[in-house]
C-alpha positions as CSV (number, residue, x, y, z in Angstrom):
1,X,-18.2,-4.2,95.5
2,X,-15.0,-2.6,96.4
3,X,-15.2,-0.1,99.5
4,X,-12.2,2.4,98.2
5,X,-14.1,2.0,94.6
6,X,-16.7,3.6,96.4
7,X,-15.2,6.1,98.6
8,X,-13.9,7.7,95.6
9,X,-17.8,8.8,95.0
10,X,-17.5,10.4,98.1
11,X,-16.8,13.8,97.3
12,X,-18.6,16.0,100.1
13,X,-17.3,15.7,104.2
14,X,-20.0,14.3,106.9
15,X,-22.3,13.2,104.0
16,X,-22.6,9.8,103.9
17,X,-23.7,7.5,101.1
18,X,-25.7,4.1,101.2
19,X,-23.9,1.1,99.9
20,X,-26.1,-1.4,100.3
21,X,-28.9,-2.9,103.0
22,X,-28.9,-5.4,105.2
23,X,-32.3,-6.5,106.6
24,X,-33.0,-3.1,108.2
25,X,-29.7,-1.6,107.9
26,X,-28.2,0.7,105.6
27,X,-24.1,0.3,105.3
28,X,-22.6,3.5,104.4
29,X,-19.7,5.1,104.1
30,X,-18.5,8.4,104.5
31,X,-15.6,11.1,104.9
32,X,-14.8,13.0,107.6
33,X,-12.6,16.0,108.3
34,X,-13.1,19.0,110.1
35,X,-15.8,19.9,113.2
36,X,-18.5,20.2,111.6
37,X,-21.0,17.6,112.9
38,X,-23.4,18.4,115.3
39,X,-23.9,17.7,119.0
40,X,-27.1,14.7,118.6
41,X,-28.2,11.4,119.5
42,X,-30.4,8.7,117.6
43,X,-33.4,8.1,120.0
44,X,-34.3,5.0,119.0
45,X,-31.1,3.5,117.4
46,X,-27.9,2.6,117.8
47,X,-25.2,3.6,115.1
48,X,-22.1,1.6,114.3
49,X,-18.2,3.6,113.2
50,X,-15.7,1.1,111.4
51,X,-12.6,3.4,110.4
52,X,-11.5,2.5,107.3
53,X,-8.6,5.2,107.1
54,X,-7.4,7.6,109.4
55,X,-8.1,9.0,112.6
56,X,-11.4,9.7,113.7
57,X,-12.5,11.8,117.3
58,X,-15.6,10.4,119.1
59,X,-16.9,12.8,121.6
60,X,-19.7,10.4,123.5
61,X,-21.2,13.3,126.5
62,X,-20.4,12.9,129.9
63,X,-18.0,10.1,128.7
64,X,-13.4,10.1,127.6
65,X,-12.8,11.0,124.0
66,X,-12.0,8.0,121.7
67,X,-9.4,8.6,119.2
68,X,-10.3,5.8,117.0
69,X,-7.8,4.7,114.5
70,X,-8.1,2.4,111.1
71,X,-9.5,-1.1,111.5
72,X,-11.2,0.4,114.9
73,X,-15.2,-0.2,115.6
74,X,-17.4,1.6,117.9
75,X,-21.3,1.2,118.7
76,X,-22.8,4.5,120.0
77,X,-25.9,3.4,122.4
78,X,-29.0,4.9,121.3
79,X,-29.8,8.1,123.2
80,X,-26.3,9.0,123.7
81,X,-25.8,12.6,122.8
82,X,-22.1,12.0,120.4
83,X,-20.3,13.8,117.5
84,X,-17.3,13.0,115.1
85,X,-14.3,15.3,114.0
86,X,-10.8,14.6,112.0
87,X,-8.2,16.7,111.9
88,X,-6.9,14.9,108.2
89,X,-9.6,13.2,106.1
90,X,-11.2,10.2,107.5
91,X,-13.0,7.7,106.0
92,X,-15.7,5.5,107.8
93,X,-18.1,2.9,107.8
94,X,-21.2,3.0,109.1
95,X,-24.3,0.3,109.7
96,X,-27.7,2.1,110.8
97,X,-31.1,1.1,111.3
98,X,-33.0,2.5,108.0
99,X,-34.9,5.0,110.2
100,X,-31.8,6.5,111.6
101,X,-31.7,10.6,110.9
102,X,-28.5,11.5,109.9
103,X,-27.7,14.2,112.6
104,X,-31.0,12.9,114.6
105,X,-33.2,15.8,115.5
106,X,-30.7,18.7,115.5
107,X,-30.8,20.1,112.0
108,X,-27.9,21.8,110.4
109,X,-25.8,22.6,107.2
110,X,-24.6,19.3,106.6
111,X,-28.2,17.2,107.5
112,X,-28.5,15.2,104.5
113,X,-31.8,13.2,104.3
114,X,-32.0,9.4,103.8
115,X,-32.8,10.3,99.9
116,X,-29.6,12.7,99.7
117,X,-27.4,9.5,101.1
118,X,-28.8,7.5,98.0
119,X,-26.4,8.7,94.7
């Protein structure tokens, strides 16, 4: 599998789409640009950013920013309240426990369920 192969798939921002599993993970990947993403948190699960290109804002609550840059990897505990913004198009990877929600129990325009991450 090639990863920019892949990306070019990814047409829609903050919709990420499953690459593969591993156990109980899902790898995906996704692009990011604008504000769009929600204030949430995964209760139960932690969630894993790898930048693969570009610049990518992590907002972690009550906690300094993080501009994260390509080749960068952050783990956001479970239960902490985060979102993600770009200014220019980002493109991520991400490693999730298969019951992770995709904006965890805030809904909004851009909640994609786990079927919707599956082209």
């Amino acid at each position: 599998m090639n990863i920019k192969e892949e990306l070019k798939e990814v047409k829609a921002y903050f919709t990420p789409k499953i690459i593969t599993e591993v156990n109980d993970q899902y790898v995906k990947i996704a692009k990011i640009k604008g504000q769009d993403l929600p204030w949430h948190n995964h209760k139960n699960e932690d969630e894993l950013f790898y930048i693969l290109e570009g610049e990518l804002l992590m907002e972690i609550e009550n906690e300094a920013n993080r501009t994260m840059k390509t080749g960068d990897m952050f783990v956001v505990p479970k239960g902490r309240n985060h979102r993600v913004s770009s200014l220019k198009e980002c493109s991520i990877m991400l490693i999730e426990t298969k019951s992770t929600q995709h904006t965890g129990e805030v809904e909004s325009t851009i909640t994609r369920s786990i079927q919707e991450q599956m082209y």
